[in-house]
KEROFI-977210 format. One record per residue (C-alpha): residue number from 0; residue in one letter; x, y, z. Coordinates in steps of 0.001 Angstrom, whole numbers. Example, Ala and Ser with C-alpha at 12.3 -4.5 7.8 and 13.67 -1.06 7.14 Angstrom:
<pts>
<pt resi="0" resn="A" c1="12300" c2="-4500" c3="7800"/>
<pt resi="1" resn="S" c1="13670" c2="-1060" c3="7140"/>
</pts>
This chain:
<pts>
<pt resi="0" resn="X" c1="14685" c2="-9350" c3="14938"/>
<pt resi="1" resn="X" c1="14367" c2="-8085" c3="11307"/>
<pt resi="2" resn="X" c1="11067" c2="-10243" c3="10977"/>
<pt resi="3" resn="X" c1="9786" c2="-8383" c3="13903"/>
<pt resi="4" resn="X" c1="11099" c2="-4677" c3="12940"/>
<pt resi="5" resn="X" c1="9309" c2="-5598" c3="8967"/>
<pt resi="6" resn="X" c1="6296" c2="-6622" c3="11158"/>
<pt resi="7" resn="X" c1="5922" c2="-4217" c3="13477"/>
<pt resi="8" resn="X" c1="7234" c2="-1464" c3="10246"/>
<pt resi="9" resn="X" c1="4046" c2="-3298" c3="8112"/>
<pt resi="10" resn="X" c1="1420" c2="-2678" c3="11405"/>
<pt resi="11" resn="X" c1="2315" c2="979" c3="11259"/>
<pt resi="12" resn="X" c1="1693" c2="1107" c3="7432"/>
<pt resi="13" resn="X" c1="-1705" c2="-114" c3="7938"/>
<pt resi="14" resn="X" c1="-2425" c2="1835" c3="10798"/>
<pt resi="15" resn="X" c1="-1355" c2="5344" c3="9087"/>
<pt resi="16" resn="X" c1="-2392" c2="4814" c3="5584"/>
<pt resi="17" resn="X" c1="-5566" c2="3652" c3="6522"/>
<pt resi="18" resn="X" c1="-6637" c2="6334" c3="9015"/>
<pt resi="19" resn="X" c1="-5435" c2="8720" c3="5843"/>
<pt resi="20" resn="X" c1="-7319" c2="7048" c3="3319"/>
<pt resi="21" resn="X" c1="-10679" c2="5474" c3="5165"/>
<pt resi="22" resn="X" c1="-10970" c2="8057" c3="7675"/>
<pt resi="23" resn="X" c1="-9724" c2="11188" c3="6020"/>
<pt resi="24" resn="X" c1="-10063" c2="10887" c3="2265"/>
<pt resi="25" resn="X" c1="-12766" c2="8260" c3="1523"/>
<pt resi="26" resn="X" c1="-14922" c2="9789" c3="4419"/>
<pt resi="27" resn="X" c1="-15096" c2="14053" c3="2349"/>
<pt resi="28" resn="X" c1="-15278" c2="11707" c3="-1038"/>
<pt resi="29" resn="X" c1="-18679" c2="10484" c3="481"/>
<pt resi="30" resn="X" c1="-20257" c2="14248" c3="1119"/>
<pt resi="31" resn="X" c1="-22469" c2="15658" c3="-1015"/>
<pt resi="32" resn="X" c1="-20609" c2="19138" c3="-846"/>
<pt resi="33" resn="X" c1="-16263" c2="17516" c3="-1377"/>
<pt resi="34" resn="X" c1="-15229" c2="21389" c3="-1583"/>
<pt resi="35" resn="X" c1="-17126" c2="22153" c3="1712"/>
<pt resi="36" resn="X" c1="-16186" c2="19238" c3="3408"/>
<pt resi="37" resn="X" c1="-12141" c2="19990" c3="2642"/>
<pt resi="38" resn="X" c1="-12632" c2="23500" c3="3963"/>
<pt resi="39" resn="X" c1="-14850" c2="21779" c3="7346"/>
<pt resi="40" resn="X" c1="-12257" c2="18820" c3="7771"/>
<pt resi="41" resn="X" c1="-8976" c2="20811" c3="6344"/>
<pt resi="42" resn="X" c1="-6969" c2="20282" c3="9732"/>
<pt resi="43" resn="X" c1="-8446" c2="16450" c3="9404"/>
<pt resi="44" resn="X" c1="-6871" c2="16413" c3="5792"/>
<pt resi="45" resn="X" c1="-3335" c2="17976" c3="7246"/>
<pt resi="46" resn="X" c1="-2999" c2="15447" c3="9407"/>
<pt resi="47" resn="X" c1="-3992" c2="12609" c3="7150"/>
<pt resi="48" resn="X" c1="-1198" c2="14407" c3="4499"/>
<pt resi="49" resn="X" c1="1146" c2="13929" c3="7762"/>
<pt resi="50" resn="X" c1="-221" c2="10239" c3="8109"/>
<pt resi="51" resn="X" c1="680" c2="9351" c3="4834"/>
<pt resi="52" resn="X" c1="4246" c2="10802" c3="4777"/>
<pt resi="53" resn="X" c1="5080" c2="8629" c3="7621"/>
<pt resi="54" resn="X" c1="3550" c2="5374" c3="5990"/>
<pt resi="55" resn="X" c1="4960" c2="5669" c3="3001"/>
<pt resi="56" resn="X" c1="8524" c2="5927" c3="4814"/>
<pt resi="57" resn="X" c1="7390" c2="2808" c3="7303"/>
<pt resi="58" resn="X" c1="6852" c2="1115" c3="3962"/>
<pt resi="59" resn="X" c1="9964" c2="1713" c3="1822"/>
<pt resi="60" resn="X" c1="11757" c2="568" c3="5712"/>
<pt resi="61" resn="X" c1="9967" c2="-2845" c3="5393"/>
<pt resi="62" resn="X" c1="11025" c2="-3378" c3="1650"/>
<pt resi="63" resn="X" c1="14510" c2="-2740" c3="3065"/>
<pt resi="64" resn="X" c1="13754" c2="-5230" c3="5990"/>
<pt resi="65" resn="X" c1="12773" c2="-7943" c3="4008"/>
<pt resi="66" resn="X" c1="15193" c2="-7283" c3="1456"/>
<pt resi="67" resn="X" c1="17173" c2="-7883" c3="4646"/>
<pt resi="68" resn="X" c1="15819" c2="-11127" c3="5464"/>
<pt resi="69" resn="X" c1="15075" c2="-12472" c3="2346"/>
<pt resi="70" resn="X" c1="18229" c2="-11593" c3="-597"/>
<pt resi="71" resn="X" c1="20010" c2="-14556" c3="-94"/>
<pt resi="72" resn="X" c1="17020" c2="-16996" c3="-804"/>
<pt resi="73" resn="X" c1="17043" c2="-15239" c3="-4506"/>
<pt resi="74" resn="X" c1="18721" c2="-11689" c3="-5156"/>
<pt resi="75" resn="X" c1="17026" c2="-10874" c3="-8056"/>
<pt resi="76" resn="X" c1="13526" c2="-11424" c3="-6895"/>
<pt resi="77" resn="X" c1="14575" c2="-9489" c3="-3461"/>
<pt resi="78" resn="X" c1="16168" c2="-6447" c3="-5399"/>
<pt resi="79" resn="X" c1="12644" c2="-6632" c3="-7854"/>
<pt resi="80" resn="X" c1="10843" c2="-6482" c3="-4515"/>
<pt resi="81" resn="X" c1="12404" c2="-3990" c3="-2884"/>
<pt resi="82" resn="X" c1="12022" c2="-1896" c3="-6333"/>
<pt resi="83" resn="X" c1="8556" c2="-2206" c3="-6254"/>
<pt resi="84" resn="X" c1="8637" c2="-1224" c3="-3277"/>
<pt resi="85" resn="X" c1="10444" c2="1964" c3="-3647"/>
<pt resi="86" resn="X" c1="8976" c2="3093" c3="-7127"/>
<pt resi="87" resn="X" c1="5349" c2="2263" c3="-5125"/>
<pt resi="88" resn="X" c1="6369" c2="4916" c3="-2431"/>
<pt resi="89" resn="X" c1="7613" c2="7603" c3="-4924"/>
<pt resi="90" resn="X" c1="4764" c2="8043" c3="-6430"/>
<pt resi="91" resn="X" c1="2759" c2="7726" c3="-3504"/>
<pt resi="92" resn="X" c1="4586" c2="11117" c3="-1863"/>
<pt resi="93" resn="X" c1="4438" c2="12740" c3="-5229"/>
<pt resi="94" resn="X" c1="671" c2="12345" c3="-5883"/>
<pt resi="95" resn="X" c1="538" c2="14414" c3="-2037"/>
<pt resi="96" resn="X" c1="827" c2="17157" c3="-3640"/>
<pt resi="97" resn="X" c1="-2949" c2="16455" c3="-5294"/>
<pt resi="98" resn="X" c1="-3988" c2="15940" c3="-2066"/>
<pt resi="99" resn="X" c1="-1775" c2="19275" c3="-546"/>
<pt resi="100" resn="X" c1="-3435" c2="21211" c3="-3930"/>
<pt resi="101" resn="X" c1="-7355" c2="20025" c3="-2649"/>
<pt resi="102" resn="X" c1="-7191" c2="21522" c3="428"/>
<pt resi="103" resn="X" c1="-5220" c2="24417" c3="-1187"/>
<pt resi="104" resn="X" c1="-7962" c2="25172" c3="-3859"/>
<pt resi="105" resn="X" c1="-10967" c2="24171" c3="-1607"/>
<pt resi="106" resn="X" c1="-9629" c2="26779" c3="1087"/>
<pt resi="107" resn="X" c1="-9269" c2="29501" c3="-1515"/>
<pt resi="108" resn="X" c1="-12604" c2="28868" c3="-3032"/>
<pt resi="109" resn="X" c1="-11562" c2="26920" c3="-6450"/>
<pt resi="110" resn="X" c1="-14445" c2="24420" c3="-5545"/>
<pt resi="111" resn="X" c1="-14411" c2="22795" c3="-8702"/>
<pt resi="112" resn="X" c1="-10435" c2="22893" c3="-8666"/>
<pt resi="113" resn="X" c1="-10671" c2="21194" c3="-5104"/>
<pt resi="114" resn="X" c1="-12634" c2="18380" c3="-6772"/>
<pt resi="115" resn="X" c1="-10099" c2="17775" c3="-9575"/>
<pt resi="116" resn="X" c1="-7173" c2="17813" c3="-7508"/>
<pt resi="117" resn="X" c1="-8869" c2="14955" c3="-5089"/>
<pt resi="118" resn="X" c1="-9994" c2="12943" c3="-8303"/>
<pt resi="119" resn="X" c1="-6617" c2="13227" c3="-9375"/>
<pt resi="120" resn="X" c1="-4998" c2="11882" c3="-6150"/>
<pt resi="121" resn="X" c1="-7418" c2="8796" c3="-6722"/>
<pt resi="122" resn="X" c1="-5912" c2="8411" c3="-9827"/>
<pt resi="123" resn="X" c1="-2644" c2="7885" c3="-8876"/>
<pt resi="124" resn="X" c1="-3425" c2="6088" c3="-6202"/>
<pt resi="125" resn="X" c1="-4260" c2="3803" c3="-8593"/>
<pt resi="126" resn="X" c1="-1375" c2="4112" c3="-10655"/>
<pt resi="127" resn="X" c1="1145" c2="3432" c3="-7743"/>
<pt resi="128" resn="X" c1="-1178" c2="211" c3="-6840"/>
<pt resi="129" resn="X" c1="647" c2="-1263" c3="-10261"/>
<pt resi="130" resn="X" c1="3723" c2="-1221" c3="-8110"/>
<pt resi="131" resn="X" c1="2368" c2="-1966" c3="-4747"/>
<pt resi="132" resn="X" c1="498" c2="-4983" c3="-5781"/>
<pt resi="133" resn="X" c1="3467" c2="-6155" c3="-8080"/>
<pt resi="134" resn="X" c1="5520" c2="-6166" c3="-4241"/>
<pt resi="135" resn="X" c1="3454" c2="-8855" c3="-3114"/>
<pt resi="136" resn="X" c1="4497" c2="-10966" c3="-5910"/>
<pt resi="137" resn="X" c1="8014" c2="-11558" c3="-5781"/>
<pt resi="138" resn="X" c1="7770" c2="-11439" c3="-2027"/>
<pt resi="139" resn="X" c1="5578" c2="-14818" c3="-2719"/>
<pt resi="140" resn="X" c1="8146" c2="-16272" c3="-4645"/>
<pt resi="141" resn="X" c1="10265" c2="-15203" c3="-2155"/>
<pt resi="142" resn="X" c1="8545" c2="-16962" c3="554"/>
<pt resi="143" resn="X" c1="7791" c2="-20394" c3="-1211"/>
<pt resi="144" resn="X" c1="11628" c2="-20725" c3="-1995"/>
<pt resi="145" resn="X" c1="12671" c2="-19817" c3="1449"/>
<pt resi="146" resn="X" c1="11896" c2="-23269" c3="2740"/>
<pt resi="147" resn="X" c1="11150" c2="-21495" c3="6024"/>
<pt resi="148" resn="X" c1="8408" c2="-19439" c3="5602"/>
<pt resi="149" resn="X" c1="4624" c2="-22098" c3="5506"/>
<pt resi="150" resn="X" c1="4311" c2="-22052" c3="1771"/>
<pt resi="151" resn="X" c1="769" c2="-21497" c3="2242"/>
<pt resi="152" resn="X" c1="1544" c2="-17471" c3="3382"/>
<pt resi="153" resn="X" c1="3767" c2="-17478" c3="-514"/>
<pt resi="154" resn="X" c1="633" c2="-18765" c3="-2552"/>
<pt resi="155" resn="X" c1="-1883" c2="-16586" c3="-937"/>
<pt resi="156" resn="X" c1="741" c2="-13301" c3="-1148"/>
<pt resi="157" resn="X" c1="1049" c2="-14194" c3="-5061"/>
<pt resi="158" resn="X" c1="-2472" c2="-14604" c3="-5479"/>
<pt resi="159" resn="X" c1="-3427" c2="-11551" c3="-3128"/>
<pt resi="160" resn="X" c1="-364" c2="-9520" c3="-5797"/>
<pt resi="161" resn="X" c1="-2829" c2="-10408" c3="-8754"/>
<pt resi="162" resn="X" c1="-6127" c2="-9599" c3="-7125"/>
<pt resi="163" resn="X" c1="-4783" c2="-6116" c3="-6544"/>
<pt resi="164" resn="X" c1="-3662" c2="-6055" c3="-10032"/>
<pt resi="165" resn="X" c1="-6983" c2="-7337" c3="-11491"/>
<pt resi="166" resn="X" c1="-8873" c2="-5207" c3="-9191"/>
<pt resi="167" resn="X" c1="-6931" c2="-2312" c3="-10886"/>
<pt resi="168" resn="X" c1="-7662" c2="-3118" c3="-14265"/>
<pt resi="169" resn="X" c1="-11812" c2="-3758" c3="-13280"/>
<pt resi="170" resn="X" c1="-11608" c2="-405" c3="-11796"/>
<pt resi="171" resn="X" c1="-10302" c2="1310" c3="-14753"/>
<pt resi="172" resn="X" c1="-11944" c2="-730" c3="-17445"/>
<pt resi="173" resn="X" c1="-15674" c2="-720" c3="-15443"/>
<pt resi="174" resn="X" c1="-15659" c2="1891" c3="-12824"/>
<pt resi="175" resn="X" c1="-19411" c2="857" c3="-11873"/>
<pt resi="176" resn="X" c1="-17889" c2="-2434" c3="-10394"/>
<pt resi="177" resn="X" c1="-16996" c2="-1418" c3="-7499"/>
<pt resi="178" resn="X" c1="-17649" c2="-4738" c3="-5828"/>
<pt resi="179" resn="X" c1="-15600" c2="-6722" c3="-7757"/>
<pt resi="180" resn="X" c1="-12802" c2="-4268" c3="-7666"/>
<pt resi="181" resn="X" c1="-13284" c2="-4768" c3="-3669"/>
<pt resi="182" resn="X" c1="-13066" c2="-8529" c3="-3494"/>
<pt resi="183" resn="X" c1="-10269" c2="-8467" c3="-5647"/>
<pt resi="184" resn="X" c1="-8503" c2="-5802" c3="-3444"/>
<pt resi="185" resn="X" c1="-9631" c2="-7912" c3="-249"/>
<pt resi="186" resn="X" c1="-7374" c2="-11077" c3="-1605"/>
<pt resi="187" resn="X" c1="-4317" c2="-8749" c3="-1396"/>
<pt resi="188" resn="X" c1="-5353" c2="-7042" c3="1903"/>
<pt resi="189" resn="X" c1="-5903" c2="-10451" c3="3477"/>
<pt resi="190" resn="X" c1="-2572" c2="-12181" c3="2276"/>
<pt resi="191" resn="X" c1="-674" c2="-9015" c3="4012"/>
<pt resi="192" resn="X" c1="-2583" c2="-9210" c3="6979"/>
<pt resi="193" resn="X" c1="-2013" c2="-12973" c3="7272"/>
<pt resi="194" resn="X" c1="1904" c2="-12300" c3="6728"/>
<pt resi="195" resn="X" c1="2205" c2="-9740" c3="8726"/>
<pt resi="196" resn="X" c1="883" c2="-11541" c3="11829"/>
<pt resi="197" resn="X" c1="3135" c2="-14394" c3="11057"/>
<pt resi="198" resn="X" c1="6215" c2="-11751" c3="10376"/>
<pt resi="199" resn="X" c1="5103" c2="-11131" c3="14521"/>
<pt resi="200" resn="X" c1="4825" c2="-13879" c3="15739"/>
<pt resi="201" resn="X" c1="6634" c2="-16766" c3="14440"/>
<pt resi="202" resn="X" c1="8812" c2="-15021" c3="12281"/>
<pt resi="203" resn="X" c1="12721" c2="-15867" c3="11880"/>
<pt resi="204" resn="X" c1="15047" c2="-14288" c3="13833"/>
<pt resi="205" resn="X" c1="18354" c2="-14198" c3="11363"/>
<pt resi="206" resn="X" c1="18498" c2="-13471" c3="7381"/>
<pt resi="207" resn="X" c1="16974" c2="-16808" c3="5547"/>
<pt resi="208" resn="X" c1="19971" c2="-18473" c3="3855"/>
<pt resi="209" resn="X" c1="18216" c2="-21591" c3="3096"/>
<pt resi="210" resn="X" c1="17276" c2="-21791" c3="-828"/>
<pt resi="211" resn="X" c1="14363" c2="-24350" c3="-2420"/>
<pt resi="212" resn="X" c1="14197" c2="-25060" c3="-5589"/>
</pts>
């Protein structure tokens, strides 16, 4: 049951945060005109703010959940995953208010402040990436010591952990490489995806007690 609730708490992070950030966010980014398009799309950009809220909550709820399933395999790597978790989400729902303050200053005709505020929301995006990547991590460690859990699904989450964290670094250090930034993001967005589906389908039904070592 708490496999399935992390699951089906994971699917709605997805979902939300990826309507917010593909549809909403990434889509005005792409305009020629960003301060026209946040006045044209502002109810768009409300509802992505909304999106976002509500992922970012889904998300600290499946840290909890596999806290939950996981703390007795190894405490210490559970309570470092579930604060990762929670340090990822606080600075997710304060860097909102950058993307609150775009719509705010595009609407009042601050184009140039519109522009900062939404370059300033990618930023720390970014920065909260540090701690959303560094999730996946212990949450691999996690998995290969659970003796439950295919160890295959615990190498690919620690090696998708470290692709977001590269991909971080190229995208600071070399901006213009966007496409290695990307496949290094994919290995993290494919080792969640992979988990997830196993979290809903096969996953256990009772805390794992069981410890490798």
């Amino acid at each position: 049951m708490t496999a399935r609730l992390a699951g089906l708490l994971y699917l709605a992070v997805a979902f939300l945060a990826g309507f917010a950030e593909l549809f909403a966010r990434s889509r005005i980014k792409a305009t020629d005109d960003v301060a026209a398009a946040l006045r044209d799309d502002a109810g768009l950009m409300k509802v992505a703010f909304v999106a976002d809220l509500a992922a970012f909550t889904c998300f600290l709820l499946v840290g909890v959940a596999l806290y939950a399933l996981f703390r007795e395999v190894h405490r210490t790597a559970a309570i470092a995953m579930l604060t990762m978790t929670a340090v990822s989400v606080a600075i997710k729902a304060l860097n909102m208010v950058n993307h609150a303050g775009a719509v705010l200053a595009a609407q009042r005709g601050a184009d140039e402040l519109a522009v900062l505020f939404l370059d300033l929301h990618g930023i720390g995006y970014l920065v909260a990436q540090i701690f959303f990547g560094g999730f996946l991590i212990p949450l691999g460690y996690l998995v290969l010591r659970s003796g439950v859990v295919p160890r295959v699904f615990g190498y690919a989450l620690i090696i998708g952990g470290a692709g977001y964290l590269l991909g971080l670094v190229v995208e600071l250090v070399a901006p213009s490489a966007d496409s290695a930034a990307l496949a290094l993001g994919l290995l993290g967005g494919v080792s969640e995806l992979a988990f997830l589906g196993w979290l809903l389908v096969k996953g256990p039904r009772a805390p794992v007690v069981q410890s490798v070592l």
